[in-house]
C-alpha atoms as one frame of an Amber mdcrd trajectory, in Angstrom:
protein
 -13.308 -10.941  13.494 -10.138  -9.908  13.503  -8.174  -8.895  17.388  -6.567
  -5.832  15.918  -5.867  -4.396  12.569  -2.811  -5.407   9.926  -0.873  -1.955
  11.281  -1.809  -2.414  14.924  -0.136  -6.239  14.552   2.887  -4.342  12.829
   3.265  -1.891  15.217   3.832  -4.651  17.896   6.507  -6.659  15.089   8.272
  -2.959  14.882  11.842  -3.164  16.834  11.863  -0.464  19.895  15.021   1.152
  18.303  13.432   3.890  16.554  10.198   4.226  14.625  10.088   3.750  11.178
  10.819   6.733   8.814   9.571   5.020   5.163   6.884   3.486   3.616   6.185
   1.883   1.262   2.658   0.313  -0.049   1.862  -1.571  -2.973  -1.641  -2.517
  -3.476  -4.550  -2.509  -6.221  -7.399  -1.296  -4.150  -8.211   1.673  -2.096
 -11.338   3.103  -0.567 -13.474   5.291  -2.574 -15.661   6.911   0.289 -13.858
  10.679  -0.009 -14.280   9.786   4.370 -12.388   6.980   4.738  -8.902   8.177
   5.564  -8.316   5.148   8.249  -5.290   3.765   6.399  -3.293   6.481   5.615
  -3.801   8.012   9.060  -2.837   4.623  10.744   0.552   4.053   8.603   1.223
   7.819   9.512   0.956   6.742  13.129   3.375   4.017  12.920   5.831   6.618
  11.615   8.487   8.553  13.745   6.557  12.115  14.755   9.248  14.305  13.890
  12.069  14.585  11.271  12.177  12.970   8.171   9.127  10.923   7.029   8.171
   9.468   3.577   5.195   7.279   2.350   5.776   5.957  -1.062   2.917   4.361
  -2.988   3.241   1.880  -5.826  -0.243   2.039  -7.796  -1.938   0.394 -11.069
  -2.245   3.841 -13.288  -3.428   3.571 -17.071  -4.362   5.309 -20.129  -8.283
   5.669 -21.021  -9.697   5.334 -24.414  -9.527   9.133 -24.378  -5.549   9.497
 -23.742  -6.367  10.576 -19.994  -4.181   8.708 -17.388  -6.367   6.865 -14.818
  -4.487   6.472 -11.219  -6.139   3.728  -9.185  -5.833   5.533  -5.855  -7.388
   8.096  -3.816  -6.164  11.623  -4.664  -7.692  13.568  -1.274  -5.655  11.256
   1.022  -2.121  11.437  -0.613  -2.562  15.435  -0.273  -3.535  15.334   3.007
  -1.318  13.132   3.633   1.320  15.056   1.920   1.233  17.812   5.072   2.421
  15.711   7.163   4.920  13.878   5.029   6.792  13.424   1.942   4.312  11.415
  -0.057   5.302   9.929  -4.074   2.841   8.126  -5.876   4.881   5.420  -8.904
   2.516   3.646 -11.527   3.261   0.009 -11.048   4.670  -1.749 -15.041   1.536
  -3.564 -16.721   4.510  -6.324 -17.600   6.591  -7.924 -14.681   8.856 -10.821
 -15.621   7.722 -10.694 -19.251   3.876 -11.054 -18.567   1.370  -8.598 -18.869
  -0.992  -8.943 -16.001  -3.441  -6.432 -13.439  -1.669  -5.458 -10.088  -2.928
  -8.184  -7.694   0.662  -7.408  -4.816  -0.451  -6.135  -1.733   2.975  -5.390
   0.017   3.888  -2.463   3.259   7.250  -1.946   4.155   8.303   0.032   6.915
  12.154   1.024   7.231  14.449   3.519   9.326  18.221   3.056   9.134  18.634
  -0.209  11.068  15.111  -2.236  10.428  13.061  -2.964   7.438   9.642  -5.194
   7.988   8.222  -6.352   5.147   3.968  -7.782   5.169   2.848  -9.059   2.258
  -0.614 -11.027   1.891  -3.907 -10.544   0.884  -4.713  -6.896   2.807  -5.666
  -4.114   0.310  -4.608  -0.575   1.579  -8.381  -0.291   2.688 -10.443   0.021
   6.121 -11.741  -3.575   5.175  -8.471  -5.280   4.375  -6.251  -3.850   6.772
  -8.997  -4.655   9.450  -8.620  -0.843  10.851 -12.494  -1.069  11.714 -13.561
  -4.539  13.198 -17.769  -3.746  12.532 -15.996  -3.646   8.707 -12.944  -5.767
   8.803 -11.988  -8.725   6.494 -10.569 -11.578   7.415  -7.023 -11.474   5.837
  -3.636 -13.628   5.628  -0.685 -11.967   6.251   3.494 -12.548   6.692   5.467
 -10.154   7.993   9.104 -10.286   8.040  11.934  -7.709  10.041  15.158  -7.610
   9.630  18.053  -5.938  10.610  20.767  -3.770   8.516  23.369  -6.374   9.158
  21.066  -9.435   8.673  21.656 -10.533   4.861  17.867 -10.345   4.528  17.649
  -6.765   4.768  18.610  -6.663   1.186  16.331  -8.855  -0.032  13.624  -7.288
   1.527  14.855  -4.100  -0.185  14.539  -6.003  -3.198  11.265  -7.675  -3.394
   9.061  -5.345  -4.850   7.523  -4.566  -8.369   8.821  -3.054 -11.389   7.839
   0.146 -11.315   7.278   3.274 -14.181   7.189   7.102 -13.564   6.318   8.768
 -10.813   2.894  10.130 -10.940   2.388  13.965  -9.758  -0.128  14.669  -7.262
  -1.077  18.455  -8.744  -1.686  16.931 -12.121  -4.516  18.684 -13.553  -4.889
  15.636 -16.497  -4.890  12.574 -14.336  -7.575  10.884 -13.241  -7.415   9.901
  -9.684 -10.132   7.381  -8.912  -9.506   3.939  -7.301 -10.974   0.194  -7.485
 -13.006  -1.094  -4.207 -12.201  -4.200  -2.596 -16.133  -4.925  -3.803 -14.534
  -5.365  -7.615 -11.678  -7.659  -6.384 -14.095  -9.969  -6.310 -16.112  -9.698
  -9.833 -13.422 -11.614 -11.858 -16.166 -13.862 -13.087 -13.555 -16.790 -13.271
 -14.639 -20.395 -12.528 -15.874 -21.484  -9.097 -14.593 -24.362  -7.208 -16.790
 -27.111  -6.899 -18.378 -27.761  -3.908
């Protein structure tokens, strides 16, 4: 099992400067148990406790066969979440670098005015993948990288993210807000590797 969870291991990576006041989160798969809110409280707790704070979100989102648009993440969180913070939720482009393909990036990246940390690896934005409950946690490969506003990283850092479409509005009466478990991550069907 994992020692601690993805955000505990961050918190520790997080310069003692000042806590972070973004974030941002890319990933395909949330929890769908309306309880589980043990990601989005543990980002909030990485965050500064007062003054400005923003979580950002970068989902899959698509149109059904009836013209509704389906949003791949949890809608009870983000508004709970949004009392605490200023939360945005961006549908992720189907097409990055000229190819159509599903949202497979799971990326967090935590910023103030001086620091940006970047993890990116295989941790969905769920209890299981960020390891937030160890009787439930996955075993999970993750890099993390922090750099400072004068490094010439910290751009790059910036940079390395998907293309992304609209925002998405969280008091939409049309959308359809109803994630992807980990569970279906693994239902691809594809061929096996032989033993």
């Amino acid at each position: 099992r994992p020692r601690a969870s993805v955000l505990a291991l961050i918190g520790e990576q997080w310069p003692a400067n000042g806590p972070p006041r973004e974030a941002h989160v890319v990933s395909p798969f949330f929890d769908r148990t309306a309880g589980d809110r043990g990601p989005f409280t543990g980002l909030i707790g990485l965050m500064a406790k007062t003054g400005r704070r923003e979580l950002h979100f970068s989902v899959r989102a698509e149109k059904t066969a009836n013209g509704a648009l389906r949003v791949y993440a949890p809608l009870q969180p983000l508004l709970e979440a949004r009392k605490q913070c200023a939360v945005s939720v961006t549908a992720v482009k189907p097409e990055q670098d000229g190819e159509v393909r599903a949202l497979h990036s799971k990326m967090l990246r935590l910023e103030n005015d001086d620091w940006r940390l970047l993890c990116i690896g295989s941790s969905n934005f769920t209890t299981a993948g960020l390891g937030i409950e160890s009787a439930r946690a996955n075993l999970e490969a993750n890099l993390a990288y922090a750099t400072k506003r004068t490094d010439s990283l910290f751009k790059h850092i910036g940079g390395i993210w998907p293309d992304l479409g609209g925002e998405l509005s969280l008091d939409s009466t049309t959308a359809i807000w109803n994630p992807e478990s980990e569970v279906e991550e693994g239902e691809g069907g594809g061929d096996l590797v032989p033993l």
